[in-house]
N, C-alpha and C positions, 0 to 999 in steps of 0.2 A: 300667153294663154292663161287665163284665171281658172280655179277650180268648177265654177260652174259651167265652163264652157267646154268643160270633159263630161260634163252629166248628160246621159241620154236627152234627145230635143224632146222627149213624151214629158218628163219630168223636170226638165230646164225651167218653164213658168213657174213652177211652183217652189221652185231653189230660190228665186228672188224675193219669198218671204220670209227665209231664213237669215237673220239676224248675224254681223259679223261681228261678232265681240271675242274680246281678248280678257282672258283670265290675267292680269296684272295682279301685283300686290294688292293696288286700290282696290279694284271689283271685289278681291277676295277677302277681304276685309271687310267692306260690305255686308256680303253675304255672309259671314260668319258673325259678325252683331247682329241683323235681322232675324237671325235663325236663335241667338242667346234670348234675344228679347220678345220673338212671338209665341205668345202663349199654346200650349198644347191642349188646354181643354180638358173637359172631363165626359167619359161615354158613358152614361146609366150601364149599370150592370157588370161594370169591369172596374173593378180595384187597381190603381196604380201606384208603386212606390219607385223610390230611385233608391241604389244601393253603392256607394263609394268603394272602389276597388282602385286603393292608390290615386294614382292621376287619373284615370278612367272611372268610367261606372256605367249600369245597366243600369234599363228604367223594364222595372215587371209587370206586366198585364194578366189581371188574374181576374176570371170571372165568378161575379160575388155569389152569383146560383150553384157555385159548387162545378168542379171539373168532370166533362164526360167522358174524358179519358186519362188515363195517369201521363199523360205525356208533354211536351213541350215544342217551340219552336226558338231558335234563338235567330233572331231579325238583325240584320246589318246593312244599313244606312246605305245609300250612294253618296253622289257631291264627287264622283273623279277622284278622290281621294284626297279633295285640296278642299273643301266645305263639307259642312253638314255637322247634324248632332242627329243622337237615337230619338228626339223629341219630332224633330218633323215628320216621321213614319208614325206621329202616334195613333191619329185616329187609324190608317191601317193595322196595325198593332192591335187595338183594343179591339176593332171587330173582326180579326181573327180569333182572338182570344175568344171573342162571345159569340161566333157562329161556330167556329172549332170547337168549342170546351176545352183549349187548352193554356199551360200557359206560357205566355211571347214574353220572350227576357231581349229587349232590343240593347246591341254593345254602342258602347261609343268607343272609339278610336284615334290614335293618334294621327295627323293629318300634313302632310306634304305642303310644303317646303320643310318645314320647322321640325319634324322626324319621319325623314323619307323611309323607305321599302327597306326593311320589313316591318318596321315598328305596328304599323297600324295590322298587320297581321297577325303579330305577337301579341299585342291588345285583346285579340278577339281570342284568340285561342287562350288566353287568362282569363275569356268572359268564358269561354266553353268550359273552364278548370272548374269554375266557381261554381256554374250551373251543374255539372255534372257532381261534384262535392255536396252542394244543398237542394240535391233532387228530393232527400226524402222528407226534408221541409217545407222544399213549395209541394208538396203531394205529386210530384213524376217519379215516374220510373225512368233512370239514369240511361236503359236500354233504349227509351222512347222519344230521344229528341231528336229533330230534324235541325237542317241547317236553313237560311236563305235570306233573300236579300232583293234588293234593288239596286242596279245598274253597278256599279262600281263592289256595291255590298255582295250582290253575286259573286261578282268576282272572287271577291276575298272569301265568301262561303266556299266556294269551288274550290280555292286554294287550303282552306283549313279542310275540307276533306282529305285532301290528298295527305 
């Protein structure tokens, strides 16, 4: 018995579009040069820089009309913990930054196999050191930052709350 053939029959048809692929070295490999080599773009109205933190670094979205609020979000990537950079969230990134007024410091992280659990944890919570240390540079209030994330990056937000 395959895994589809456990999925309720209402939803069974629609399992056969779902793709079965295996995260291997190769694929992950792949995906991790596609993602060094496509470009992130640039959004009118939001300032972007990258900022070296050791092996790591944040990339900052700051919008150029000035902040509506003293506060920030700091963004943390998915990819399962085994792909991704803070660059493929950017245009999310940037238009939070420019509908929020605030500003998205997205981490980048260490990445599984090559430095498993907690490494990529410990990454974020030195991007949280950092941001919370030159809150009153980028103009936040260090009171005023939020966590979050997509898929995998939730996660680890959920985790750096606790």
């Amino acid at each position: 018995m395959g895994w589809r053939d456990r999925i309720d029959p209402a939803l069974r048809k629609m399992s056969r579009r779902v793709p079965n692929v295996t995260f291997g070295p190769f694929v992950t490999r792949g995906f991790r040069l596609l993602m060094k080599v496509a470009p992130m773009g640039a959004t009118p109205g939001v300032e972007t820089r990258t900022v070296e933190l050791g092996d790591q670094r944040v990339v900052v979205f700051t919008p150029t009309a000035g902040l509506k609020a003293p506060a920030a979000l700091m963004w943390i990537h998915g990819g399962g913990r085994i792909v991704g950079v803070p660059e493929m969230d950017g245009w999310t990134c940037a238009r939070l930054a420019l509908e929020l007024g605030v500003v998205v410091v997205a981490a980048s992280y260490g990445l599984a196999p090559e430095r498993p659990f907690p490494a990529g944890l410990d990454d974020c919570h030195a991007a949280w050191s950092w941001l919370v240390a030159h809150a009153g540079e980028l103009g936040i209030d260090p009171e005023r930052i939020a966590l979050g994330g997509e898929s995998a990056g939730g996660g680890i937000a959920a985790e750096l709350t606790q």
